[in-house]
C-alpha positions in Angstrom: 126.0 115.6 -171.5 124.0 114.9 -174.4 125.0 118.4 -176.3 128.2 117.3 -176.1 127.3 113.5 -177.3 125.7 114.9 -180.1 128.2 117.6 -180.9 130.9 114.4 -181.1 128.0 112.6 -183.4 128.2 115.8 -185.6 132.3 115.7 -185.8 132.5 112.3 -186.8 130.2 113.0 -189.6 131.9 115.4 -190.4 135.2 114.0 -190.6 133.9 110.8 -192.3 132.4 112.6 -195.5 135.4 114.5 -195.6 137.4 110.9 -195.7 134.8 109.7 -198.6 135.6 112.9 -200.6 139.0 112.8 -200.1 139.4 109.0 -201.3 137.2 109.6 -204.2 139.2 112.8 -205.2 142.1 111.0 -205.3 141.2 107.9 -206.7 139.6 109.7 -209.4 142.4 111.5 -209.9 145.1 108.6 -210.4 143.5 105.9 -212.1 140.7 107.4 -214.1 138.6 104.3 -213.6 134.9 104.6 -212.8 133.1 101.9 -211.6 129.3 101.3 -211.2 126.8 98.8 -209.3 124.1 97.8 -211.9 121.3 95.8 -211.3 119.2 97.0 -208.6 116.9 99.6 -209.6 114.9 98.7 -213.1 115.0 102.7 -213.9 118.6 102.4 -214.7 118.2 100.9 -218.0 119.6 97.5 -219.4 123.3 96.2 -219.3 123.9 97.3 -222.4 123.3 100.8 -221.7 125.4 101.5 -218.8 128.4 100.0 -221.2 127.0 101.9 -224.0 127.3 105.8 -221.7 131.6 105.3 -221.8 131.5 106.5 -218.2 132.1 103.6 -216.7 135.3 101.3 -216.9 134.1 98.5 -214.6 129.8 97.3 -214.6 129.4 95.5 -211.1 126.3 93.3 -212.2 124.7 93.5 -208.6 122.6 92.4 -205.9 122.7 88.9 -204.4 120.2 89.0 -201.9 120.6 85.7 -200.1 123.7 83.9 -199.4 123.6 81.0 -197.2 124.4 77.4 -197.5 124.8 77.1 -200.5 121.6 79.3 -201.6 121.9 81.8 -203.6 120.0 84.5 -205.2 120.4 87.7 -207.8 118.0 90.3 -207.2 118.1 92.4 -210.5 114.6 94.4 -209.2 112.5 94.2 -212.6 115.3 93.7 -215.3 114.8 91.1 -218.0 117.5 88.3 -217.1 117.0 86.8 -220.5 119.1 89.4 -222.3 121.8 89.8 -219.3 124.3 87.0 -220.9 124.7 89.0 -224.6 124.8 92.1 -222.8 127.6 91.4 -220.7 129.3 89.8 -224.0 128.6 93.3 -225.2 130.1 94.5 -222.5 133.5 93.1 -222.5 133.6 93.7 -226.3 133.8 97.5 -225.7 136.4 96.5 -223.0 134.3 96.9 -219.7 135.4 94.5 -217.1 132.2 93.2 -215.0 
């Protein structure tokens, strides 16, 4: 019983990361967007930079980390927020959409 529990565990992973490289084949593939989360790990570098590589066509500027009533909070893990207003300025002047 469980071999066959964990042989159905096993196919379903299977068949899920096949879906995942499948839609990102073919999304690739017609729209030749790229789009990236920034803002949760410092060691990514600023705004700027990720606007500044030409790889992306969309900068998600990422992580709210609470969202209740009314509260809510952006966790940008280490990144100076002070600069994060003329970067995204920056940003849309090179025709990234955030």
């Amino acid at each position: 019983m469980a071999a066959l529990a964990a042989s159905r565990r096993a196919a379903a992973v299977v068949l899920a990361v096949a879906a995942l490289v499948s839609l990102a084949a073919a999304a690739g593939s017609k729209t030749g967007q790229v789009t990236v989360f920034w803002g949760r790990n410092k060691d990514e570098g600023s705004l700027r930079e990720a606007c500044d590589t030409g790889l992306y066509t969309m900068v998600i500027i990422s992580f709210l980390d609470v969202y209740d009533q009314g509260r809510y909070h952006l966790d940008l893990s280490g990144h100076p927020v002070g600069g994060v207003g003329a970067d995204i300025k920056h940003c849309q002047s090179k025709g990234r959409r955030r």
